[in-house]
Every structure is written in structure tokens, then in C-alpha cells.
N, C-alpha and C positions, 0 to 999 in steps of 0.2 A: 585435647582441647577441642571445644565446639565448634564448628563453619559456621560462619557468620553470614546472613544471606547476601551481602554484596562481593562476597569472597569469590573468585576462579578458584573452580572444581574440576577436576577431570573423569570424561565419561566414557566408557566405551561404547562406539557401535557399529553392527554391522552391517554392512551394504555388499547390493553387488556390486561388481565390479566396471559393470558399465557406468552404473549410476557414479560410483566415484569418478570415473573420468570426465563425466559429465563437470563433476563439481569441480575437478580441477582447470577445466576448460575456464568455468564463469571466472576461477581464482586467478586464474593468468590474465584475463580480462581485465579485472575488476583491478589488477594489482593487490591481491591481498592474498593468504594464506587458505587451506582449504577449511582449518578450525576454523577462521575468521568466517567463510561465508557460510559453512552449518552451521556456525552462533547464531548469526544473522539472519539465517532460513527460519532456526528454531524459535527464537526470539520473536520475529512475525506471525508463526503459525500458534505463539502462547497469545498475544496480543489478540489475534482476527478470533482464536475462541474464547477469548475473556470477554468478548464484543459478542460472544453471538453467531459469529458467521461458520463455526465448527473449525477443520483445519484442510490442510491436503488439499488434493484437486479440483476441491468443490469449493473450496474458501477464493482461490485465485479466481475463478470463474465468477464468482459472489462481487469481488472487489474489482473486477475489471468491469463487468457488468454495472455495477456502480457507480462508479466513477465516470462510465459513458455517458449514464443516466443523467450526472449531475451537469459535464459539462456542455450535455444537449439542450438540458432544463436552461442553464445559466446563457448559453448563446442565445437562446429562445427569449427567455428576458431581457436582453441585451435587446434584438431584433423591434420588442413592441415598446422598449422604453422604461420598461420596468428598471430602475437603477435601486443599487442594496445600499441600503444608507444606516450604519450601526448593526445591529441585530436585525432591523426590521425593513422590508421591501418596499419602497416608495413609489408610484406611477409617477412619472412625470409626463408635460408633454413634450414632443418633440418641439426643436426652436424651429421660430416661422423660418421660411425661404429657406429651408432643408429639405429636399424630397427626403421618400423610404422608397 
């Protein structure tokens, strides 16, 4: 009988051994199992290059990078007044007898 694509599959792989301990660290952490968070690793790393951003250690540096970018962009808006209204960015002005 055929796998069906939303089916669990089992896959082997190999690591070293540090790197597993690693994974078991985040797993005891996170509360979860070690399959659980290589699913979860992999499943990100298909995502960021279905996006574009490639995978491995240059994907996390791409989205961190990112995401600083956006919430420096969005406090910076925030700061002149710019408020996001829908999809599209509105100026407004600030209300009287409010310093900035």
C-alpha cells in the first residue's frame, strides 16, 4: 500500500554525537521528545527554503536578521506616527498637547 503524504514515516539519520545531546538538551527543555524537535527543526528548515532563505546556518542568521529588521522598521513607525491601518500604512498626526 502507498504513503500517503500526510502519513508519519520513519527515517533514519545520523548525527554526531554531540549534536544529539544537544537535541536532547532543547527536548528536555521544550518538554518534548527528540523525534519531536528534529521534526520541528526539519519542518522549519523545508519551510525557510520553500521561502527562499536556503536552510542551516545561514537560514537562522537570514530570519533573525529579519525579523530585527522588521521590529526596528515597525518601532520606527511607531516613533513618527506612522500607524498600520488594514494592509496599508496611514501617517497620521500626532494628538495636540502630546509632546514626542
Amino acid at each position: 500500500m502507498a504513503v500517503k503524504p500526510g502519513e508519519w514515516v520513519a527515517i533514519k539519520v545520523r548525527v554526531r554525537e554531540d549534536l544529539r545531546r544537544k537535541l536532547e538538551r532543547i527536548a528536555i527543555l521544550d518538554d518534548k521528545t527528540i523525534n519531536g524537535v528534529i521534526g520541528e527543526m526539519l519542518q522549519a528548515a523545508v519551510v525557510a527554503h520553500q521561502a527562499g532563505l536556503g536552510y542551516g546556518t545561514e537560514t537562522t542568521i537570514k530570519a533573525i536578521q529579519s525579523s530585527s529588521a522588521a521590529f526596528a522598521v515597525e518601532e520606527t513607525l511607531k516613533r513618527l506616527g506612522v500607524e498600520k491601518q488594514g494592509d496599508t500604512p496611514e501617517i497620521t498626526k500626532p494628538s495636540e498637547g502630546k509632546s514626542r
